[in-house]
Each structure stands twice: as C-alpha cells, then as structure tokens.
C-alpha atoms as one frame of an Amber mdcrd trajectory, in Angstrom:
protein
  35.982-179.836  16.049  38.294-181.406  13.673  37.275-183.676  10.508  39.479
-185.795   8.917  41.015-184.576   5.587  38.505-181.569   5.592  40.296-178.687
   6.520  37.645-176.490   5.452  35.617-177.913   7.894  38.139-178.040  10.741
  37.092-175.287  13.157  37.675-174.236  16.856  33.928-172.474  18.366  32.649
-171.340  21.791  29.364-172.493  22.910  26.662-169.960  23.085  24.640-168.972
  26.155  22.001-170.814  24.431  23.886-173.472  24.479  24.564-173.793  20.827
  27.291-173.208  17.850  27.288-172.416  14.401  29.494-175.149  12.224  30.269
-175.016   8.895  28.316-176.587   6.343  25.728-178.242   8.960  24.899-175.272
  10.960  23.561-174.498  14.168  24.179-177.334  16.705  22.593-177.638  20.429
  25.686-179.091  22.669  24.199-177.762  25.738  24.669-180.783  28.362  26.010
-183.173  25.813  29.332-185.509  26.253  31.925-184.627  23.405  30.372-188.232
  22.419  27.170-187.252  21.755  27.902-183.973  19.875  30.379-186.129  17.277
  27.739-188.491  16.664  25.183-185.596  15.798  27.741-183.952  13.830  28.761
-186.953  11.614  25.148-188.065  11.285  24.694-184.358   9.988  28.046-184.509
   7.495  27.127-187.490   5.949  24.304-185.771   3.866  27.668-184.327   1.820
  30.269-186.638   2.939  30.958-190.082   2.731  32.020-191.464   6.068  32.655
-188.359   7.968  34.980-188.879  10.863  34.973-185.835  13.562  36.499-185.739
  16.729  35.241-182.847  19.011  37.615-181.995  21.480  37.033-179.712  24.781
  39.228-177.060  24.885  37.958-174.992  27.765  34.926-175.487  30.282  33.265
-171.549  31.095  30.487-172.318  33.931  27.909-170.128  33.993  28.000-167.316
  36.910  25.543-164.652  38.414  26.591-161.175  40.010  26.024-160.371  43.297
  25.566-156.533  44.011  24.553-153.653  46.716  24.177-154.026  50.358  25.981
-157.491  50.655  29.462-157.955  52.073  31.836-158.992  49.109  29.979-158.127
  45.552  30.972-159.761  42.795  30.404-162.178  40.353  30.422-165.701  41.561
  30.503-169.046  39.098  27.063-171.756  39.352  28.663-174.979  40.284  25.323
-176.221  40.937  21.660-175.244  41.336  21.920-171.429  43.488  18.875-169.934
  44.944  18.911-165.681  46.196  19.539-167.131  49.964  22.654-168.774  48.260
  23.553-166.035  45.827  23.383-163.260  49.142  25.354-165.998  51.340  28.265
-166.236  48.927  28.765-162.723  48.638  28.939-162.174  52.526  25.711-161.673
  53.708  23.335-158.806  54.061  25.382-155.488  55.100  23.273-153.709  57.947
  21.892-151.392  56.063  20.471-153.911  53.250  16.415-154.147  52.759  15.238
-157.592  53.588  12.062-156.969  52.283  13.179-156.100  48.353  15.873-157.631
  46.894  16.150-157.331  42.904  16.785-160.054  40.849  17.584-158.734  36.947
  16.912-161.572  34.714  17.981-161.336  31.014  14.938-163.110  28.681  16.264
-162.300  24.769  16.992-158.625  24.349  14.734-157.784  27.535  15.402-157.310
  31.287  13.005-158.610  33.835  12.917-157.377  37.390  11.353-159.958  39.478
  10.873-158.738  43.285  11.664-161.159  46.086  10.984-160.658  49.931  13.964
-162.242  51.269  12.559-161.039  55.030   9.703-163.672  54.372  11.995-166.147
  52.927  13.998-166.232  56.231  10.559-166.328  58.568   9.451-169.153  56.615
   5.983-167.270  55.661   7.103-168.109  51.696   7.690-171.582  51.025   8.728
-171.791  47.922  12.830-170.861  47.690  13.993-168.601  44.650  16.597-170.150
  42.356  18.491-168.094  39.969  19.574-168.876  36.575  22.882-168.039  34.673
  23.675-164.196  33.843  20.952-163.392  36.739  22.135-160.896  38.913  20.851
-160.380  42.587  20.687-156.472  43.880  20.430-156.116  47.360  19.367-152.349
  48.248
C-alpha cells in the first residue's frame, strides 16, 4: 500500500488467514475477497479522519491460494492448492486415490478452528455407495488423513 507523500504510512503487508492486515495508523483491515479497488476506497475513507485527501494505491504483489494436505493411505501425499470449492472425494482424488490398504470407512479430516484442532470423522465407503447424500467440502489449512 503506498500513500502519497506519507512515507510513514507507505507499507508492504501479507494478508492473514483471516483474511485481514494490520496498517498503520487505521488498523486492522478485512481484504478478504476484495478488488485492490475496494480495499483503497476503505483505506482512504479510513485516512481521511487524519488526512486531508488521502490518496492510496494498493498494489498486488503476490496471490498465495489457500491449500489443504493430503496424507496416509493415498497415492501421492502432499499438499495441494484450492483453486475452487474441494470436497474429501476431491481432496483423496488429487492425491492419487485410495492405496489398497486405505480404510474407506474412516477418513480424518483435521480442521484448525482458532488455537484448537477438530477431528471430524467421514465414511468415505458411504459417500461412494451413495447411502450419505450430503458431500464433505473442506476448507483452507484442512488436512484429509486417510488410514
């Protein structure tokens, strides 16, 4: 973010995984899904309670999608970037499939909420007869263990 003749203010930032960053002066801001746009607009509206006529330019420097990891009894585990909406059929298809000697019936899906871990059981094995409807999708930093 650059303003004009404020050097103070003038900084470079990484998002959050919340989807926010810290600015001088104004604070915290929430750029999560915003254009670059949208996030100057908020940020001058917010500089003009101590400037006059605040002009900011925010500039992308680098786009960091969020990912999920992929581990156990699948083919190729690893870490694998969300380039759209990825349910635990997905998640297990990227990484290669089930290995044979992976358990259908309980696959793991860690799921960071705050400081805590949640472990949230799905039976892929009724996924796959169609006796669950409903499909599991994953969110960013998940990670899917397969045992």
């Amino acid at each position: 973010m650059s303003v004009w003749q404020e050097s103070d203010l003038t900084t470079s930032v990484t998002v959050r995984p919340d989807g926010k960053v810290s600015l001088p002066l104004i604070g915290e801001v929430d750029v999560a899904g915003r254009t670059a746009v949208a996030v100057e607009q908020e940020i001058r509206t917010r500089l003009s309670v101590y400037l006059d006529t605040p002009i900011v330019v925010v500039i992308v420097d680098q786009i960091n999608s969020p990912q999920i990891s992929v581990l156990g009894e699948v083919g190729a585990p690893n870490r694998f970037v969300m380039l759209q909406q990825l349910t635990v059929l997905d998640a297990i298809a990227l990484a290669g499939g089930f290995t044979q000697f992976a358990d259908r019936d309980e696959v793991i899906v860690l799921r960071r909420e705050g400081t805590r871990v949640t472990r949230i059981k799905v039976n892929v094995k009724r996924l796959l007869d169609g006796r669950s409807e409903a499909p599991f999708f994953l969110r960013p930093a998940d990670t899917v263990y397969v045992r």
